[in-house]
Residue, then its C-alpha position, 0 to 999 in steps of 0.5 A: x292334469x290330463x286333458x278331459x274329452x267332451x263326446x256328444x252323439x245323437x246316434x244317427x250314424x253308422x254302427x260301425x263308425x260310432x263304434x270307431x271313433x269311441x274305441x279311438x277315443x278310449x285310446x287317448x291319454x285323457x278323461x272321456x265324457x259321452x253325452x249320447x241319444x242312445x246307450x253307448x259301449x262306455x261310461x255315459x250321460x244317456x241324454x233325454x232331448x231327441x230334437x237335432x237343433x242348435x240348442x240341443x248341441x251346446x246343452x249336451x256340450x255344457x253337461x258334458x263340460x259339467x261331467x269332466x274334471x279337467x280344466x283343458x277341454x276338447x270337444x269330439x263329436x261322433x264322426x271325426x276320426x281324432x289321431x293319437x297326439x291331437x288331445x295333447x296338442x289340444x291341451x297345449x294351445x288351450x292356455x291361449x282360451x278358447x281355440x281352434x286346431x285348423x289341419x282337418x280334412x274331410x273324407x266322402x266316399x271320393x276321398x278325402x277333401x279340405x273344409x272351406x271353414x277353418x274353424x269347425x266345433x268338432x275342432x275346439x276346445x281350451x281352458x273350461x271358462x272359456x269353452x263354457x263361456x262361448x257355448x253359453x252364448x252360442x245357446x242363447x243365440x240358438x234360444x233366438x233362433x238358428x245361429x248365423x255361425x255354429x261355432x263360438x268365437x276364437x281366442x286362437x288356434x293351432x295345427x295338430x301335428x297329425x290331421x283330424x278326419x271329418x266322415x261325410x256319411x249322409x246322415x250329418x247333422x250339417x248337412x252335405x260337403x263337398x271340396x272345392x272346385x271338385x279335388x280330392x286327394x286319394x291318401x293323406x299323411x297318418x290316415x292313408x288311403x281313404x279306402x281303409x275307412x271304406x266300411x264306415x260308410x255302411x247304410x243306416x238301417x231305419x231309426x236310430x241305432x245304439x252301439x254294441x260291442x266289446x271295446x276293449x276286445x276291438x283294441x287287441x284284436x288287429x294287428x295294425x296301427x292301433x289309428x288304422x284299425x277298423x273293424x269289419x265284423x258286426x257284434x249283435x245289437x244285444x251285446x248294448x247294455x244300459x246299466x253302463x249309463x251313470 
């Protein structure tokens, strides 16, 4: 069986970067679940708690996790950039329980960057129990108060053939990142040149934004890798039509 994707999203990043991710995400060879604030240009559980806490993460993960048919898990959240392979490797190593995959970069607008956590939720995954299981507790901790580790623990983990991409944007829910004794690495392997994503750093507008467009018309119409497309023309916020919600 295909791995199922578990998407949470309280909408408050650029148009153009949510709009990247999902049309990626609609890429892999696996079953999509979003869990979003706001209407989103796919299938999705419209989630009705606007509080940006700890708590609020894990409910929408779990009813995500409710939604997907597959026994194999990975997490996405909306400002991670997932190469191609990196759902089936994620799948691979969930027989291990609940895993991590630790070759991640992070990217700002200096460049690309190394996290100093190797374990990171938007980088987990494995077999249903046990994801259900460390979420679970991680929302009871959160029902106490802030967690001292957002992220539940480990069973074991993996490095993707091919990185996965945190966007530093400004509007984070984990706040600011920056690397290491200041080095920044200016291209890396897949990804390229961090300029090609310069876009997705686009100013939000006032409140929060829901995502417009024609995903399927984005996948056709550029001529580059499908994992280096990124999208320059805006579609009108019109174009969001809410009956897509399940």
């Amino acid at each position: 069986m295909k791995p199922s994707i578990v998407y949470y999203s309280n909408n408050r990043l650029p148009d153009e970067l949510q709009r990247h991710v999902l049309e990626n995400l609609t890429r892999a060879d696996a079953e999509l679940i979003c869990v979003t604030w706001q209407p989103v240009p796919v299938p999705h559980i419209l989630w009705p708690r606007h509080v940006a806490d700890h708590r609020n993460i894990y409910e929408q993960i779990l009813a995500g996790i409710d939604a997907a048919h597959g026994d194999r898990i990975a997490l996405a959240e909306h400002d991670v950039l997932y190469p191609a392979d990196y759902f089936q490797a994620l799948g691979d190593a969930a027989s291990a329980g609940l895993v991590y995959n630790t070759n991640v970069w992070r990217l700002d607008r200096n460049g690309y960057f190394r996290p100093s956590n190797r374990h990171l939720l938007s980088n987990c995954g494995g077999r249903r129990s046990a994801l259900v299981r460390g979420i679970r507790q991680k929302l009871a901790e959160a029902k106490r108060g802030v967690p001292e580790w957002a992220e539940p623990a480990a069973d074991s983990e993996f490095a993707a053939p091919h990185p996965t991409v945190d966007i530093r944007h400004g509007r984070n829910f984990t706040g600011e990142r920056r690397p290491r004794r200041g080095r920044y690495r200016q291209r890396i392997p897949y990804w390229g040149p961090w300029e090609r994503y310069a876009s997705l750093f686009a100013s939000l507008d006032e409140g929060d934004h829901a995502v417009g467009g024609d995903v399927a018309q984005a996948v056709h119409d550029a001529a580059r890798p499908a994992h280096l497309q990124v999208r320059r023309s805006r579609r009108a916020q019109s174009e969001v039509n809410a009956k897509i919600a399940l």
